[in-house]
C-alpha positions in Angstrom: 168.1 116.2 125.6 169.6 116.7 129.0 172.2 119.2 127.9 169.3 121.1 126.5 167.7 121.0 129.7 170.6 121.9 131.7 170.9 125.0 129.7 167.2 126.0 129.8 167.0 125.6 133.6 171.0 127.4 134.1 170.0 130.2 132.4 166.8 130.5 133.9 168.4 130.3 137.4 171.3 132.8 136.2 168.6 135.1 135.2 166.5 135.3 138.5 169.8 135.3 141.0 170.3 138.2 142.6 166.9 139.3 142.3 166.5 139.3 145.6 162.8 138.7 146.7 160.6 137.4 143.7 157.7 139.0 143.1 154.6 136.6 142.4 154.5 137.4 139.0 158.3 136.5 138.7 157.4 132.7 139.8 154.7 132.2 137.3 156.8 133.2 134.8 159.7 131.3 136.3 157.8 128.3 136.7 156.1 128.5 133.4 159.7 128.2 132.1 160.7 125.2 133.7 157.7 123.6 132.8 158.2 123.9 129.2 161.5 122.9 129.8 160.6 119.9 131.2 158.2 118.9 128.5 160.2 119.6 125.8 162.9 117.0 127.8 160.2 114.4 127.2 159.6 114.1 131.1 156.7 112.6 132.0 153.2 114.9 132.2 152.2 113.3 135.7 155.8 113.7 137.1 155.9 117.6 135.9 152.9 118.3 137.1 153.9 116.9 140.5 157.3 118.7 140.5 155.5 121.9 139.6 152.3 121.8 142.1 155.3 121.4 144.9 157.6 124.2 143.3 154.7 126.3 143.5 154.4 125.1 147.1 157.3 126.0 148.2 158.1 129.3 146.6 154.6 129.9 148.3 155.5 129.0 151.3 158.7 130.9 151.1 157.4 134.5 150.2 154.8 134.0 153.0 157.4 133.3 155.5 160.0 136.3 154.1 156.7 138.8 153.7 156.2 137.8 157.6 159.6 138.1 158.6 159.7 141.7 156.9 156.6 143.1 158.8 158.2 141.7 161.5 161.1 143.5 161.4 160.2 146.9 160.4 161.2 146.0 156.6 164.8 144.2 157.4 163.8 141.0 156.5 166.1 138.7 154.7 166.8 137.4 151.8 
């Protein structure tokens, strides 16, 4: 079950690295996969739905700060 996981969620990650900024559509989908992931690991509904509401938090919080820091800067925000 774990090893399953682990897979899911490193493959996931691999994908997305080196991206670079995400776009919103990119952390729905994103997301969406780690949820599933989650579920099909048999972890409980209450606790994904508390990991996912602050994932979505911070990736929030995280685009608003970069999009900031890029308008900022004249476009030589960072990653």
């Amino acid at each position: 079950m774990f090893d399953s996981l682990n897979e899911r969620l490193s493959g996931l990650f691999d994908r997305l690295s080196g991206r670079g900024v995400l776009s919103e559509k990119d952390v729905d989908e994103a997301l969406r996969e780690v949820r599933v992931a989650l579920l099909e690991a048999d972890v409980a509904l209450p606790v994904v739905r508390k990991f996912m509401d602050k994932a979505r938090e911070l990736a929030t919080r995280r685009s608003d700060h970069q999009g900031r820091q890029t308008r900022r800067s004249g476009g030589q925000g960072r990653l």
